[in-house]
C-alpha positions in Angstrom: 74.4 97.2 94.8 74.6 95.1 91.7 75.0 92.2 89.8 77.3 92.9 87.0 77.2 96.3 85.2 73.7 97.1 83.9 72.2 94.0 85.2 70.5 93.7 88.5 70.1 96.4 91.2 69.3 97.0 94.5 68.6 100.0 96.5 68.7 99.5 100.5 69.6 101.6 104.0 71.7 100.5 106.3 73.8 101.8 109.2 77.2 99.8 108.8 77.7 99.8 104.8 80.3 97.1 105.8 78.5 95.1 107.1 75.7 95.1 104.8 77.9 94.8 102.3 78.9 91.7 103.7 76.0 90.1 104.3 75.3 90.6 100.4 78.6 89.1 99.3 78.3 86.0 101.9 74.8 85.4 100.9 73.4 85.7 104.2 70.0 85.6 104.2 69.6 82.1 101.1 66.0 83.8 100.3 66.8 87.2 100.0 66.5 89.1 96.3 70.4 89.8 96.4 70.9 86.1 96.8 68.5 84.8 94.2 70.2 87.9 91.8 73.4 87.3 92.7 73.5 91.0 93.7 76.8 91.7 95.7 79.1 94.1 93.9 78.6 97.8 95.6 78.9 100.4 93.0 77.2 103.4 94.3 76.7 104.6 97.7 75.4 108.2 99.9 76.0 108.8 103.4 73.5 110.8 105.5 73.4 112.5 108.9 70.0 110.5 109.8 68.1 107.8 109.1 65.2 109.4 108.2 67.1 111.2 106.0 68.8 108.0 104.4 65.0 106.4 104.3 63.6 109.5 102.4 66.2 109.1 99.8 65.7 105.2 99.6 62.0 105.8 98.8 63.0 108.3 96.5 65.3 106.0 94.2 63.3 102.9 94.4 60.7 105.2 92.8 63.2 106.4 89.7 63.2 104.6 86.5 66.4 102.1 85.8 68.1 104.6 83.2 68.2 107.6 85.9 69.6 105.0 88.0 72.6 103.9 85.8 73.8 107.5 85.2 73.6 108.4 88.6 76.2 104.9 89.1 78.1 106.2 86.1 78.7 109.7 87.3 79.8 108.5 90.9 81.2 104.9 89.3 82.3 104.9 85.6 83.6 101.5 85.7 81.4 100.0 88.1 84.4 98.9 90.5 83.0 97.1 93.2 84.1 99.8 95.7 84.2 97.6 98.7 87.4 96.5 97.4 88.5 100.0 98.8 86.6 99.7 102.3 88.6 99.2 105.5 
């Protein structure tokens, strides 16, 4: 998720990207860090068989420096389109 296009990011799991994705745009939870960022467009997203799986690769990025982060948005999302638009 982000805030506008090389601004903030956020890196989370979840099981129900809709959802979640929800809860970021209606600023569910006031004292969260997407809240206080205004972090609630999804640009970039991976899907995995498990959760540990989806938790391994969490901890993975989180560790990754912002610029390997970007380009990895920018192959998947040139534009940064929030691609929840395109959810049903």
């Amino acid at each position: 998720m982000a805030s506008k296009r090389n601004e903030t990011l956020y890196i989370g799991v979840s099981n129900s990207l809709y959802r979640r994705s929800l809860e970021h745009k209606f600023k569910i939870n006031p004292n969260s860090f997407s809240t206080k960022y205004e972090v609630n467009k999804l640009v970039y997203y991976e899907s995995y068989a498990s959760i540990q799986e989806a938790i391994r690769r969490e901890k993975a990025m989180k560790k990754w420096n912002r610029a390997w982060k970007i380009k990895l948005i920018e192959e998947f999302n040139p534009t940064w389109k929030d691609l929840f638009e395109d959810m049903e």
